[in-house]
Residue, then its C-alpha position, 0 to 999 in steps of 0.5 A: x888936973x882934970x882940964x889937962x887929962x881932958x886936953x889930953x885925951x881930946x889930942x889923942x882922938x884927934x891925932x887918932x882920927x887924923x891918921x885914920x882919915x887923913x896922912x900917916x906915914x911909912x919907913x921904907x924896909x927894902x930896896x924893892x922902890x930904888x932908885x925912887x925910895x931908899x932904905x930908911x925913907x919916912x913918907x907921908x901916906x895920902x889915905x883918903x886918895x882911895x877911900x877907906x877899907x878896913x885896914x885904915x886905922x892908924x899904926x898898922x892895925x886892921x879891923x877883922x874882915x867880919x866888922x868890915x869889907x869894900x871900901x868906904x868913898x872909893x877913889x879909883x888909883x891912877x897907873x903909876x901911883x907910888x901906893x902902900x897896900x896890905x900883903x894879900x896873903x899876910x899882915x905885912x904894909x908893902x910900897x909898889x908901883x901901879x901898873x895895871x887898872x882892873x881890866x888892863x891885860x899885861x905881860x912882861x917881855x925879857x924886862x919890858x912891861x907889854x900892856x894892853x898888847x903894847x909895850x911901854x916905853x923905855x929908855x936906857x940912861x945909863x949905868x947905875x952903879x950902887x951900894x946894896x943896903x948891908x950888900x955889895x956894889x952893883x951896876x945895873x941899866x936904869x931906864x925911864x918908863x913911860x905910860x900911855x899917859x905920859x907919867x914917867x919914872x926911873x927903873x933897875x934891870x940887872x943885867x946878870x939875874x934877869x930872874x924876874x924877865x917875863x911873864x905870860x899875860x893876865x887880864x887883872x879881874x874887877x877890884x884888883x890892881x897889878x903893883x911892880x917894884x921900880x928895882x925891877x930884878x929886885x922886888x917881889x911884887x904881883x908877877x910872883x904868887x907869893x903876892x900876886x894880884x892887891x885887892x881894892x880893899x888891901x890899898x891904904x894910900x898914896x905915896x905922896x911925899x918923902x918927909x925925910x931921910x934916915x938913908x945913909x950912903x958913904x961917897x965912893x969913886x964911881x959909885x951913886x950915892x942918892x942924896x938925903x930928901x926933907x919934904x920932897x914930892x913923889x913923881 
């Protein structure tokens, strides 16, 4: 009896210690990533990509800001990294897009991100047409945009919100990265000072993988319906 409460409590600090320092997952809550990540996707969290702050315990929990600050191994991210990050302002995992490195000036210009005082490239593919989650059909302009690397990946504008079009330019300050949701008109992200700009030590990883799908989507004439994804890699 006492081997098997040993084996027990061994597995446990193991899987522990496994989440901490190397994968954990995430559930997608909103449409703010579509048409990359859909409601009800499970992704496998890449945690040691960025080094290890305070909020990288497993089951998103967070030590108090008092036992620790920084990061520990400290990894740069890279632009165009899926990443999931601490809320600024509350407790809340968010999933973003990063598009602007510390230092990185940036603005957007009628929906067209201008980095560096040049605008990234896009490209308009077509007509997207999709049933919102517990919403109604839309169609929006999808586009593929490009970063001064070469990565590129797919973006929703709607035409008749328009709401989240422009901001005047920033310079991002040391230690802090500017994040955009892939559903652009869509997704309250750092053009917004609700959450504004992520700390460094807010980052827990790297979005890396779908694992699978609870993402539901009934076929309909005309209308996009995303396909369900099991151990699919992010772009």
């Amino acid at each position: 009896m006492k081997d098997m409460i040993w084996s027990v409590v061994v597995a446990l600090l193991l899987a522990f210690a496994f989440q901490t320092a190397a994968y954990a997952t995430y559930h997608i809550p909103s449409e703010s990533m579509v048409p990359t990540l859909e409601v009800g996707d499970r992704l496998t969290v890449n945690k040691y990509a960025y080094g290890y702050s305070r909020h990288s315990l497993p089951l998103d929990m967070s030590l108090p800001e008092s036992v620790m600050q920084g990061r520990i191994l400290a990894r740069e991210p890279k632009r165009g990294d899926i990443v999931v990050f601490v809320h600024p302002h509350r407790s809340d995992r968010m999933i973003k897009r990063l598009i602007g490195l510390p230092g990185d000036r940036i603005a957007v210009d009628n929906g067209q991100v201008i980095l560096n005082g040049k605008p990234l490239q896009r490209k308009l593919v077509d007509t997207y047409r999709f049933r919102e989650f517990e919403g109604p059909t839309v169609a929006v302009n999808r586009y593929t945009e490009s970063l001064p690397s070469g990565r590129s990946y797919p973006t929703l504008e709607y035409a008749n919100r328009m709401r989240h079009a422009s901001m005047h330019e920033i310079q991002i300050p040391p230690k802090h990265y500017f994040m955009m949701g892939d559903n652009r008109d869509n997704s309250n992200d750092s053009r917004f000072g609700d959450m504004g700009l992520v700390p460094a030590e807010n980052l827990v990883g790297r979005a890396d993988a779908v694992l699978y799908s609870f993402y539901e989507c009934t076929p309909e004439p005309g209308i996009h319906c995303a396909k369900r994804r099991f151990a699919t890699k992010l772009k």
